[in-house]
C-alpha positions as CSV (number, residue, x, y, z in Angstrom):
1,X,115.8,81.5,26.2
2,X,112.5,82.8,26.0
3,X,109.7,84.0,28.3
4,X,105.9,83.0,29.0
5,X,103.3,85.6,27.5
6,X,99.9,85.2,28.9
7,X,98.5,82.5,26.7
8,X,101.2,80.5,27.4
9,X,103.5,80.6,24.1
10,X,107.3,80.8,24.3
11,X,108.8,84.3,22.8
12,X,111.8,85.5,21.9
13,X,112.5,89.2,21.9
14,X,113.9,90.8,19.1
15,X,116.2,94.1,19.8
16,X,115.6,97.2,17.1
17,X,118.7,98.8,18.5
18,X,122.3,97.9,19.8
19,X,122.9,97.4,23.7
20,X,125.9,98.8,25.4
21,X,128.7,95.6,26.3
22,X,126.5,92.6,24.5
23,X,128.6,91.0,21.8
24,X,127.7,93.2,18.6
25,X,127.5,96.9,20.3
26,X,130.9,97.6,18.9
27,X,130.2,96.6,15.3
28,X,127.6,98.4,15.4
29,X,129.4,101.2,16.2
30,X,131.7,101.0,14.2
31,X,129.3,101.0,11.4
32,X,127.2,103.8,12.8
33,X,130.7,105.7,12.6
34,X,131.6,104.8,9.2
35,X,128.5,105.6,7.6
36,X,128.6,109.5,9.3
37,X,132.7,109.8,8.9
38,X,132.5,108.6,5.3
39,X,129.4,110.9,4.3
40,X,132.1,113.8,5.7
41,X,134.3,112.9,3.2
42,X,136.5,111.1,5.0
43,X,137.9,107.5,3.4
44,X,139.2,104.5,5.1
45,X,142.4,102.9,4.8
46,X,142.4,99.8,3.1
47,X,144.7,98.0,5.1
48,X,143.6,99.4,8.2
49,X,140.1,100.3,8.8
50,X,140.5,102.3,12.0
51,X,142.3,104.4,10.1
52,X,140.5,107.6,7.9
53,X,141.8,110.4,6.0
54,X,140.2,113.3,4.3
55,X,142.0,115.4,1.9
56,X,141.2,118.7,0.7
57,X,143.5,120.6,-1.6
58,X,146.8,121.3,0.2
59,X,144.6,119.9,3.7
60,X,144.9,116.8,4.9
61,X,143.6,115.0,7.7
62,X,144.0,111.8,9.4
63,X,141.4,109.9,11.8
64,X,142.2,107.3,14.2
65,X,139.8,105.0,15.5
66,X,140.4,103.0,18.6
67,X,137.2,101.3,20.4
68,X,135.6,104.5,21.3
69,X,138.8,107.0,21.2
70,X,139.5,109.0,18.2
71,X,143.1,110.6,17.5
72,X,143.3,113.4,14.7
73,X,146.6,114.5,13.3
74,X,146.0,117.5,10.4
75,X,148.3,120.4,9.0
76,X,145.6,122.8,8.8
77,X,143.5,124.4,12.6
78,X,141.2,124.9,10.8
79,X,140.3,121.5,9.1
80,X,141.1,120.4,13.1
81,X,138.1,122.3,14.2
82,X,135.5,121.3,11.1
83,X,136.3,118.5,11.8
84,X,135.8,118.4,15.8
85,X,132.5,120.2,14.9
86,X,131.0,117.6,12.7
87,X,132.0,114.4,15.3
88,X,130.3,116.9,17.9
89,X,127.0,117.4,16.2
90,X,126.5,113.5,15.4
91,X,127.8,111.9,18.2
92,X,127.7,113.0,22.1
């Protein structure tokens, strides 16, 4: 509702940054994780936008998104492990 400062007005407070388990934490992370997946290369399924592939040349990879779980399915180890790299160094 609002707290008391010291002169006596009613203020609201204003949060700069998501809040693990209140209503919008997971679309804001899912567009935290869209903006760094995409800027890999990485595009999203139309139809299904938990779902991301990436292709390059003969090397494809897909990326599924569920909550906070990701499943990758490639034909190339070595795509597998770019790829485990990059979520590794922007995410914890």
């Amino acid at each position: 509702e609002g707290f008391s400062s010291s002169v006596g007005e009613q203020l609201v407070c204003k949060l700069k940054k998501s809040i693990y388990d209140l209503k919008q934490a997971s679309r804001q992370w899912y567009f935290k994780f869209h903006g760094v997946i995409s800027s890999f290369g990485f595009i999203e399924n139309p139809m299904d936008q938990c779902i991301y592939q990436k292709v390059s040349g003969s090397k494809i990879c897909f990326l599924v998104l569920y909550v906070d779980d990701i499943l990758l399915a490639t034909n190339d180890k070595g795509l597998l492990h770019e790829v485990k790299q990059f979520l590794s160094k922007n995410f914890d």
